[in-house]
C-alpha positions in Angstrom: -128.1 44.6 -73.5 -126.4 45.9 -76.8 -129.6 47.9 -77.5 -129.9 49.0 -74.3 -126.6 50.3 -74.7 -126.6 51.8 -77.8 -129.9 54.0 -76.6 -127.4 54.9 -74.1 -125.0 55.8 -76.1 -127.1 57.7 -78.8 -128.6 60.2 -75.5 -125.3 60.6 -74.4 -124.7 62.2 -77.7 -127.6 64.1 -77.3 -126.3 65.5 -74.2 -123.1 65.9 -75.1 -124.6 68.1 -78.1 -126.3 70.7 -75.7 -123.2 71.9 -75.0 -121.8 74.6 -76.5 -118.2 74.2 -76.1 -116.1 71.9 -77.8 -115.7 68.4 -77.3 -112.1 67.5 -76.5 -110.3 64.5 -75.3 -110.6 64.8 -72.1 -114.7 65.5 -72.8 -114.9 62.4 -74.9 -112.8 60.2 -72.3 -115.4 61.5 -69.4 -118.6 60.8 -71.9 -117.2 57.0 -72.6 -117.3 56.0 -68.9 -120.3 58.1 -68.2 -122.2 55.8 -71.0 -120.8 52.6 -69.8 -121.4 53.6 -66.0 -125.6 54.8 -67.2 -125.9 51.4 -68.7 -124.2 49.6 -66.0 -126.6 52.0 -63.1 -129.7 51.3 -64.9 -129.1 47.7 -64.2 -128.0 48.0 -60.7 -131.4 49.3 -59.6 -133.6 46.7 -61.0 -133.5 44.7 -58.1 -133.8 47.5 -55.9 -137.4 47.7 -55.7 -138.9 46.1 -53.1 -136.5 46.2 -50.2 -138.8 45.5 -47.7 -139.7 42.3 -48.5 -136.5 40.4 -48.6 -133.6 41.4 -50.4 -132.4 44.0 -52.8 -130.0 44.1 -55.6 -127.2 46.5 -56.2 -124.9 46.5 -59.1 -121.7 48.3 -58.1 -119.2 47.2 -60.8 -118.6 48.6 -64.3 -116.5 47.8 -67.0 -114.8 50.8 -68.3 -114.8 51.5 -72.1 -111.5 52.7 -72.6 -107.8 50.9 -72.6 -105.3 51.8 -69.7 -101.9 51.3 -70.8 -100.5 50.8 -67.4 -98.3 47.7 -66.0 -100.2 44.3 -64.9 -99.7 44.2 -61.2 -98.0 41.3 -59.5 -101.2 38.9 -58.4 -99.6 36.7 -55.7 -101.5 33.3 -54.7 -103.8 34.2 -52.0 -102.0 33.7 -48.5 -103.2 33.7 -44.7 -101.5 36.0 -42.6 -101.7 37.3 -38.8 -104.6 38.8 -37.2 -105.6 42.3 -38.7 -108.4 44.9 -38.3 -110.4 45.1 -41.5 -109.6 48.8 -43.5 -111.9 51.2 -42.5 -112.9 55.0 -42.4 -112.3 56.5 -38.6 -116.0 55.3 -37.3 -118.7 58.2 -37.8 -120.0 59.8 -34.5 -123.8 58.3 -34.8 -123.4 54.4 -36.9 -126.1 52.9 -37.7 -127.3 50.1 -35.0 -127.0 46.9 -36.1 -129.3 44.1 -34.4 -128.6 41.8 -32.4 -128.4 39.1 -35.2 -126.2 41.5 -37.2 -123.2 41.4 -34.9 -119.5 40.1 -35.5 -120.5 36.2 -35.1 -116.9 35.1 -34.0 -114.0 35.5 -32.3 -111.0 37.4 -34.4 -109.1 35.0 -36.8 -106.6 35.0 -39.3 -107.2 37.5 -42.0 -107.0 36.3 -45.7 -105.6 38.3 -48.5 -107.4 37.8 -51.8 -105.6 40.1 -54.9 -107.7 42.8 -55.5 -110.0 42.1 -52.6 -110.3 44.2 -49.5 -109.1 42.1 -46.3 -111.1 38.8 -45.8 -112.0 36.7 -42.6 -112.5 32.9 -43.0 -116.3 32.6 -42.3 -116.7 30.2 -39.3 -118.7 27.4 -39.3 -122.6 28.2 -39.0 -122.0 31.7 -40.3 -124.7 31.9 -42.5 -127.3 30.5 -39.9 -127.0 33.8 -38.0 -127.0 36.1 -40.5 -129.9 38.6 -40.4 -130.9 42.0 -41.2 -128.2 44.0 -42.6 -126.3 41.6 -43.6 -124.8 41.8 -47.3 -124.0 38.6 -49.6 -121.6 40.4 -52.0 -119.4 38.9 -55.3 -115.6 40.2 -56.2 -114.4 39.5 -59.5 -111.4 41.8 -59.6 -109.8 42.9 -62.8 -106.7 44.9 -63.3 -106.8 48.7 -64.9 -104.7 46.9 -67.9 -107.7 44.0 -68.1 -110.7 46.2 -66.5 -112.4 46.8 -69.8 -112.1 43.0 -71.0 -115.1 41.1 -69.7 -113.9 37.3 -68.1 -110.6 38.3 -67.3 -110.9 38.1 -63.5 -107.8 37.5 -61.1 -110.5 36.3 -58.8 -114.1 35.0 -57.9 -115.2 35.3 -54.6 -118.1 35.6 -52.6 -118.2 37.3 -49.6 -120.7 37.8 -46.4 -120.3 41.1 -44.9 -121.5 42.3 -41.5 -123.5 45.7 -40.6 -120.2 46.7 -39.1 -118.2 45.7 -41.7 -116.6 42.8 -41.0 -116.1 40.5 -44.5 -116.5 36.8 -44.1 -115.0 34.8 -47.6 -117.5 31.8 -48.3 -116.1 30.4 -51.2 -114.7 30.7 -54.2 -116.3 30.0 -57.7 -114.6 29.4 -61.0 -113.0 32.2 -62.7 -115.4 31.8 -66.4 -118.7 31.1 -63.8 -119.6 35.2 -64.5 -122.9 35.6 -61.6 -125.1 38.5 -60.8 -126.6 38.4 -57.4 -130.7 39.3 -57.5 -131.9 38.1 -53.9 -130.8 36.5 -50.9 -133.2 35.8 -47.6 -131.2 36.2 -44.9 -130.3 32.6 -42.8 -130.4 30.7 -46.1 -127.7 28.8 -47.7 -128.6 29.8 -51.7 -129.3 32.7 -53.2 -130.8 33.4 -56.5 -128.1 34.5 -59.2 -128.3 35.0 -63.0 -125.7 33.2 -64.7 -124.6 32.8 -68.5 -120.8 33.4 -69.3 -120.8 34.2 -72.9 -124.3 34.3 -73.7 -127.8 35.2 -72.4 -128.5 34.9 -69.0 -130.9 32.0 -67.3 -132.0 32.4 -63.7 -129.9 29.9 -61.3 -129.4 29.4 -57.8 -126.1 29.3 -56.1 -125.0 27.3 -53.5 -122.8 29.6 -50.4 -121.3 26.6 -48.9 -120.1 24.2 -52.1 -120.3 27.3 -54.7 -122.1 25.0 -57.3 -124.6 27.0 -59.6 -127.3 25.5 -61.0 -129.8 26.4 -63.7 -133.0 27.0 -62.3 -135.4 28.9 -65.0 -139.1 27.7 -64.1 -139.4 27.5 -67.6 -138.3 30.8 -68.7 -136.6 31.8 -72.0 -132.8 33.0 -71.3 -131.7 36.8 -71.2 -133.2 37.2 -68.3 -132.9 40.6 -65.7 -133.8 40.9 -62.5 -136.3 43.5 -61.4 -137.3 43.0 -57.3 -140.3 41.3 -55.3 -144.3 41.7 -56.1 -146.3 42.5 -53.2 -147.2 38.8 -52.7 -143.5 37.7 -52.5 -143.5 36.9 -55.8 -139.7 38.0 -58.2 -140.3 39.9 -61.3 -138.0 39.1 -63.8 -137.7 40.9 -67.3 -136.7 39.0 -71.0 -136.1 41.2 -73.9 -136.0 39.9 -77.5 -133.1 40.0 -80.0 -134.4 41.5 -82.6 -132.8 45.0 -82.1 -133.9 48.5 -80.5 -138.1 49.0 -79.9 -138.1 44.5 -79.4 -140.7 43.5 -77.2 -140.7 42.9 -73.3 -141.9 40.2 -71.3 -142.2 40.5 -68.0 -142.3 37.2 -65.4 -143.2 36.2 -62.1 -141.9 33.4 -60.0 -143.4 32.2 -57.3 -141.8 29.9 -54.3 -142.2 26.7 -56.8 -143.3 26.2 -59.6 -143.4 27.7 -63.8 -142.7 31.0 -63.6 -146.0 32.7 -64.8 -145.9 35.7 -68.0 -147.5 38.9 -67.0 -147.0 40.4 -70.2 -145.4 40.0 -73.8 -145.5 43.2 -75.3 -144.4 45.7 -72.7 -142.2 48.8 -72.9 -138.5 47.9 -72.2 -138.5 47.4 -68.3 -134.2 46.5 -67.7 -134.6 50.1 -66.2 -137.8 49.3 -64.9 -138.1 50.3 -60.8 -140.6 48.6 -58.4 -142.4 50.4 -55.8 -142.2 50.0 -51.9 -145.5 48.0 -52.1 -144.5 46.1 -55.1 -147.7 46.9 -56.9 -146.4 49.1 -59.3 -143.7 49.2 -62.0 -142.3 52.6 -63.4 -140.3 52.2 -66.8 -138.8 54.7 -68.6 -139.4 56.5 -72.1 -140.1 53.9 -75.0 -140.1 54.3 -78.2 -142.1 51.4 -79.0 -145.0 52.6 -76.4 -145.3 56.4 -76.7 -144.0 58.5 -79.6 -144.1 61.5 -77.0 -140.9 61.7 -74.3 -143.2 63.8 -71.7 -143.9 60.9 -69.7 -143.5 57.7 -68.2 -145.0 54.0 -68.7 -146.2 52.4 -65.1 -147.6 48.8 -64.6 -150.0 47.7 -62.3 -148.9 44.4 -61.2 -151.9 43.2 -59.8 -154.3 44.1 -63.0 -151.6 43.3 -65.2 -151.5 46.5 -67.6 -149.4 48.9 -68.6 -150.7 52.8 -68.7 -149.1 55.9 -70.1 -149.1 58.5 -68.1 -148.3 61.6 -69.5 -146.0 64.0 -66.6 -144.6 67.3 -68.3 -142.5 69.0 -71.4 -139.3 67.6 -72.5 -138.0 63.9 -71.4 -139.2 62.3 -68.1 -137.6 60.1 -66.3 -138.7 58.1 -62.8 -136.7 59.2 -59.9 -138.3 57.3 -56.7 -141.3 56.2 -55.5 -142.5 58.3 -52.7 -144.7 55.3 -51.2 -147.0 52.6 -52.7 -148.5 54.6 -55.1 -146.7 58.0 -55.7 -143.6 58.7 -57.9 -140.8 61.5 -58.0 -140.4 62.2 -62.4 -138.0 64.7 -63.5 -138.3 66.4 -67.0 -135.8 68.0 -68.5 -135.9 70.6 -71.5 -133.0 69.9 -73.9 -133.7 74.0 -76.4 -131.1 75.4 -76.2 -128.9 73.1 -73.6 -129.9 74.7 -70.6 -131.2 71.7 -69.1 -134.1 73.2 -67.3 -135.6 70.7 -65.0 -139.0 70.3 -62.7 -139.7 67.4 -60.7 -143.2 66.0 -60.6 -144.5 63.9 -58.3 -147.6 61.4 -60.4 -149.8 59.4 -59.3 -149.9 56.2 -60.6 -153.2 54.9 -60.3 -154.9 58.3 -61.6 -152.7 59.8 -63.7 -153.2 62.9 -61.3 -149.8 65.1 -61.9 -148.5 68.4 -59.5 -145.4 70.5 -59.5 -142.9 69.6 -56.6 -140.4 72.2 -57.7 -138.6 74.5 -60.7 -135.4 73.4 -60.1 -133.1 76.7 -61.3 -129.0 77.2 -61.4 -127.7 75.8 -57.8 -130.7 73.8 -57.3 -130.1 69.9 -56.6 -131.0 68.2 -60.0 -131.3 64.5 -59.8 -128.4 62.7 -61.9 -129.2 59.6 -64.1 -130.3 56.5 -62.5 -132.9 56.1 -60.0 -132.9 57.2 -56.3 -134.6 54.9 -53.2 -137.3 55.6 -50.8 -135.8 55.5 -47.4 -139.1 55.9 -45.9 -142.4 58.4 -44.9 -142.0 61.0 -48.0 -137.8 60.3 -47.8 -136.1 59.8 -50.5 -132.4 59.6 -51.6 -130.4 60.4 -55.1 -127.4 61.4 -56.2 -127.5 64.9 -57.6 -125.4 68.1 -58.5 -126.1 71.6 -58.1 -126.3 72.6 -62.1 -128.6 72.4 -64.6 -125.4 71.4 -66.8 -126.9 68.1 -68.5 -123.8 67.3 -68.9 -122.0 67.5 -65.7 -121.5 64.7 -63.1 -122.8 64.0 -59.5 -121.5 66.2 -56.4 -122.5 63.9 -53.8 -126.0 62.1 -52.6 -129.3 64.1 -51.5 -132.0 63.3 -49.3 -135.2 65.0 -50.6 -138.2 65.5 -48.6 -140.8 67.8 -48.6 -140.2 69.5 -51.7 -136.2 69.9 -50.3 -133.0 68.6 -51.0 -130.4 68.7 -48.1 -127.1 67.0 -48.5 -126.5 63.8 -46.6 -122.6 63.0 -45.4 -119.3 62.0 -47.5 -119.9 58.9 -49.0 -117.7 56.8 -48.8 -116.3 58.5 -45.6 -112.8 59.6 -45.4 -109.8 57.7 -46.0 -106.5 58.6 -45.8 -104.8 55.8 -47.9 -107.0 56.3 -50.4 -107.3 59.7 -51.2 -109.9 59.7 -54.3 -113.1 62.0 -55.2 -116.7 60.5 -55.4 -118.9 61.2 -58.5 -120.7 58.5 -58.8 -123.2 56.5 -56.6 -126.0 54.2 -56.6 -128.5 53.8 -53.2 -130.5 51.3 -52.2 -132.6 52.0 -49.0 -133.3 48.9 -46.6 -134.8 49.0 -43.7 -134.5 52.8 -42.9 -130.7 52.8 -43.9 -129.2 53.1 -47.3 -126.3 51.2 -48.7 -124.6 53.2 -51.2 -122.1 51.8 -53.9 -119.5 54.8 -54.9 -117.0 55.3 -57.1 -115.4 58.1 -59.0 -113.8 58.6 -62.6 -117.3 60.6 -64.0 -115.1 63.4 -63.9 -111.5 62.2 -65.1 -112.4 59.0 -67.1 -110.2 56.7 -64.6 -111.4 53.7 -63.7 -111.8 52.9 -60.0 -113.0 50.0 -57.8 -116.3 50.7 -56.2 -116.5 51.0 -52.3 -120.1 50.3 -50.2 -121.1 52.2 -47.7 -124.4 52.3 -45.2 -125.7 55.7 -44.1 -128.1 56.4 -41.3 -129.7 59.4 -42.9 -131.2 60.2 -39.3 -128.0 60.4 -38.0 -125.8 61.2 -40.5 -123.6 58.1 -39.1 -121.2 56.4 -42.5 -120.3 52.8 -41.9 -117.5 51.6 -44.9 -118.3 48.2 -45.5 -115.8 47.1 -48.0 -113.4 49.3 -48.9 -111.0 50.0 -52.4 -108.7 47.4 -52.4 -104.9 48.2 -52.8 -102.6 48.6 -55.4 -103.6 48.9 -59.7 -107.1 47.4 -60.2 -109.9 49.1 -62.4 -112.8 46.9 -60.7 -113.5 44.6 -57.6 -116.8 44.4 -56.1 -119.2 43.3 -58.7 -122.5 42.6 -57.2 -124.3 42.5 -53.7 -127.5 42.3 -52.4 -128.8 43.6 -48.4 -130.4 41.0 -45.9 -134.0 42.7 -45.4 -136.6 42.2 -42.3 -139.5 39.9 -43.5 
């Protein structure tokens, strides 16, 4: 994770350096969140891969960099208080349709107020029986703007069940020290696979919804583990790095229902960015130095053959964006003379090598932003993006590209009056034809803000806000959550 971050931090630099103007305060405040939010996205979308199969990840939570010298706000003891309607954007003209599995399972009850936790609903008995589809399995570990940047320092530890429609469910509470990150959840069960390891490297555990007990469940695998998604037979891929500094070696894992979890490989390219395709067959990783002394391309792995291939894509540094379908993946390379930031998007084939132009993008052309987009579907996808070539600049809302076009999709998060704040930041994840988006802003000013998750039906433009910014002072709240997927 520290090298990860500090290659992070040296090609924000770099960026930084193609401009021409000055950097002041206000410039280096923007790059310091920017860094921490590239390290944090990267990590988000390693369990986004394989959707499809039976859950996905998304990371939604950073830690910001810098200090806020603001007051600690008051944190009362959480109370129970009369009936109220969960907080909300006005409901968009075309919502997605939840199934019939994915409906409010109860009748209304007392609402519970959590600091630094949007609105919560006891879950009812038998709650997690009838999840399905949809559903999300989210973790809150608020912190205040004062105590954001401080890792452990948590007011709270709560996970949370939250319907299609947005209804939030708290399950139970876990320690404030037991520090979790979600990877996958099968809808109707009562555990879900976490990664756990408060001051040290992470070990794969499960976590029990009902008692909240975490236990250490490895299969035999070294600690400083990351979560990537599914293989096409079901299978999770998991992703250890050694210690030994910048260019260490990869190994990459696969665990099946029961038993050892098996090594794939122990020298691969650094895959904690690594992003698995629709058919989990393939694995697209990122520039490495340790595998390629050229940037003009990208690493893939076949699962199933169990080899890594270079595949060299165009000039400059390229970077995955999405998969288009089981075999086919969206690269942008960028040219960093001169700072203009020129971009073209590829689209590779992985199995080949075979390489064609999808588009030049020029000045007011959408330009994927860092981190990787999601395949919604056909030859869908969605990113976030802006309309410059500025390498420098931050998002200006989420894209759906298609057929060599990028055409904006909705506000997200929608609309809301009490909270009047700006979006530059977002990470999708695409399930089942919908895609739940975790947004927050600060690119731009260097605040730090709580994330809010929305789902968007890109066929109908419809924005459902499932959990929204929690009131009063706090720099973070959701941390992690992961979507219910069809089988």
């Amino acid at each position: 994770m520290t090298a990860d971050l500090g290659r992070l931090l040296e090609q924000a630099a770099t960026d930084l350096g193609r401009s021409q103007e000055p950097a002041d305060a206000g410039t280096m405040r923007r790059l310091a969140v920017r860094v921490r939010r590239r390290h944090v996205a990267r990590h988000a979308t390693q369990s986004a891969a394989v959707v499809a199969i039976i859950g996905v990840l998304g990371t939604a939570a950073w830690a910001g960099l810098l200090r806020h010298d603001v007051p600690h706000p008051a944190v009362p003891a959480p109370t129970t208080t009369a009936p109220a309607p969960t907080t909300t954007a006005p409901a968009p003209t075309s919502p997605p349709a939840p199934s019939p599995s994915a409906t409010a399972a109860t009748e209304p009850a007392a609402s519970v107020q959590v600091p630094g936790v949007p609105t919560l609903t006891p879950a009812p008995d038998g709650l997690l029986d009838r999840t399905g589809p949809g559903w999300v399995l989210a973790n809150f570990r608020p912190q205040t703007l004062q105590h954001a940047y401080e890792d452990g320092l948590v007011e709270a530890n709560v996970l949370v069940l939250i319907s299609p429609t947005g209804e939030r469910y708290r399950l139970v509470d876990l320690p404030l020290d037991e520090d979790v990150l979600l990877a996958t959840w099968t809808p109707g069960s009562a555990t879900a696979v976490v990664t756990t390891g408060p001051g040290g490297p992470a070990h794969r555990a499960v976590v029990d919804l009902r008692t909240g007990t975490v236990t250490v469940d490895d299969r035999g695998m070294p600690a400083g583990l990351g979560y990537l998604g599914r293989a096409g037979d079901g299978s999770e891929l998991w992703t250890q790095t050694g210690s030994d500094g910048a260019g260490a070696a990869t190994s990459l894992y696969a665990v099946g229902a029961t038993g050892p979890g098996r090594l794939l490989s122990d020298d691969a390219p650094d895959a904690s960015g690594a992003l698995v395709d629709p058919t989990g067959e393939w694995l697209a990783v990122a520039y490495d130095t340790r595998f390629a002394t050229s940037t003009a391309g990208v690493a893939v792995y076949d699962i199933a053959r169990g080899a890594f291939v270079w595949r060299p894509v165009g000039a400059g540094t390229c970077e995955p964006v999405a998969w288009l379908d089981g075999r086919h993946l969206l690269v942008r390379c960028t040219q960093s003379e001169g700072g203009s930031g020129a971009s073209v998007l590829y689209l590779l084939d992985a199995r080949f090598g075979d390489v064609s132009v999808q588009q030049t993008l020029t000045e007011g052309d959408v330009v994927p932003v860092f981190g990787f987009g999601t395949w919604v579907g056909g030859e869908t996808v969605v990113f976030a993006g802006r309309r410059t070539l500025d390498p420098s600049a931050c998002g200006d809302g989420l894209y759906s590209w298609s057929d060599h076009v990028a055409g904006p999709l909705p506000r997200v998060p929608p609309e809301n009056p009490s909270h009047s704040w700006t979006p530059d930041t977002w990470t999708p994840v695409a399930v089942d034809g919908l895609v739940y988006v975790a947004s927050t802003g600060g690119c731009v000013s260097g605040d730090l803000m709580p994330t809010e998750l929305s789902v968007v039906d890109p066929a109908s433009g419809g924005v459902t806000l499932l959990s929204p910014r929690p009131d009063g002072d706090w720099g973070r709240s959701l941390a992690t959550w992961v979507v219910a997927a069809k089988s």
